[in-house]
N, C-alpha and C positions, 0 to 999 in steps of 0.2 A: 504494500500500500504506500503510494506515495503524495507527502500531504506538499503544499507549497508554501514557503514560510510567509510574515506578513513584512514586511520593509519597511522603518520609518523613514521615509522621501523629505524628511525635513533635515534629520540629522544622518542619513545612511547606514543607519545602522543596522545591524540583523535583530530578528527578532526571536526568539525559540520559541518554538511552540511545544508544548506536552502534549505526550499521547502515552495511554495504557496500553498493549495490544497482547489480543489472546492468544497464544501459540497452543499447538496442542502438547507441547510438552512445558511451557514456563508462560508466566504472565511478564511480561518486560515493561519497562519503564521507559521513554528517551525522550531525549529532544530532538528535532530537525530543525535543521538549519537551510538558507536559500542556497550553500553551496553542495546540499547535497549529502553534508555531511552527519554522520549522526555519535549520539553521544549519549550512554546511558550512567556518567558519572556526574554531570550536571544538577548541581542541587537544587530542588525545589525550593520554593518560598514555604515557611509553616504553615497558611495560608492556604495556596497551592494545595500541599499534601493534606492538610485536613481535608477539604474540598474532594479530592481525588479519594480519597478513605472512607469519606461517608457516602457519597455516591456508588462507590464499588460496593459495598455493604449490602447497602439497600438495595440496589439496582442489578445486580451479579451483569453487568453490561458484557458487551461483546466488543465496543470500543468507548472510550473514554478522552475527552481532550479536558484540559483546564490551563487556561494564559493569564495570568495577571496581565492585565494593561494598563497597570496604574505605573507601570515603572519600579515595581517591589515595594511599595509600599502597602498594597493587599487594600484597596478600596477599589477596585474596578477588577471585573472577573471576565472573561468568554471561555462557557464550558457549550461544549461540542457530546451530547451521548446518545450511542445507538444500544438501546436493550430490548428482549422479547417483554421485559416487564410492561410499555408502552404496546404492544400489540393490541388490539383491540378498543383504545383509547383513544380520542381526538385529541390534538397538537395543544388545546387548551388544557386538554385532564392530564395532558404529559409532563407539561410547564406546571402545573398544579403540587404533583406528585414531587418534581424537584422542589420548587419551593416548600414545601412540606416538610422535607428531609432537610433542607436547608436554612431554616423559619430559625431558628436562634442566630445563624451569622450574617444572615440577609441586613436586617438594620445597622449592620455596621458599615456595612459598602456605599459605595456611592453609586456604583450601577453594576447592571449585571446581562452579558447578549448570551442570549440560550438558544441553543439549538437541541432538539429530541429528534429520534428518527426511530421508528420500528425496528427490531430483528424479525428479519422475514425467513 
C-alpha cells in the first residue's frame, strides 16, 4: 500500500504520516515519507499513540492512520480508519462511534479531519 505524504508548500518541508498496517504475521507501525522512504523507528507524539491505542482497541481496524497537524503540539489531529466494525453503519454513525471512543480527549483539541471507510 502506498500512501502519499502531505508537503508543507510554505516551508518544504516533509510531513510523516502514521499508518498501522495489518500483516498476517505482525501489526507494524511507520511513517512515510514523500521520498518514499519508510521508517518504523520514528516516535510518535503521546498524543498520536494514545489516539492510535484507543482506536485499535475498540475498533480491531484493518488500517489505521493518525497525523498530528498541529506541529507536535497535539491540538489538531487527521485520523484516516478502515474497520469491519463500521460495516453496516452510515458515515455519520461511523464518525459517531469514533467520537464516542474519543469523547474525553476530543475537548482538548482544536480540530479534528476524520475519515471512516468500511472493511468490505
Amino acid at each position: 500500500m502506498w500512501l502519499h505524504s502531505l508537503r508543507n508548500t510554505t516551508t518544504r518541508t516533509r510531513t510523516p504520516i502514521m499508518m498501522m498496517m495489518n500483516t498476517k504475521s505482525s501489526n507494524m507501525l511507520m511513517r512515510l515519507y514523500s521520498s518514499g522512504s519508510i521508517s518504523t523507528s520514528m516516535k510518535m507524539t503521546p498524543e498520536e499513540k494514545m489516539i492510535l491505542e484507543k482506536l485499535s482497541k475498540a475498533l480491531q481496524p484493518k488500517s489505521i492512520r493518525v497525523q498530528d497537524m498541529s506541529g507536535g503540539c497535539g491540538t489538531m489531529f487527521a485520523i484516516n480508519v478502515t474497520s469491519s466494525q463500521f460495516n453496516g453503519l452510515t458515515t455519520i454513525k461511523q464518525h459517531k462511534l469514533v467520537n464516542e471512543i474519543l469523547k474525553d480527549d476530543i475537548p482538548r483539541w482544536h480540530g479534528l479531519q476524520l475519515q471512516t471507510k468500511k472493511d468490505k
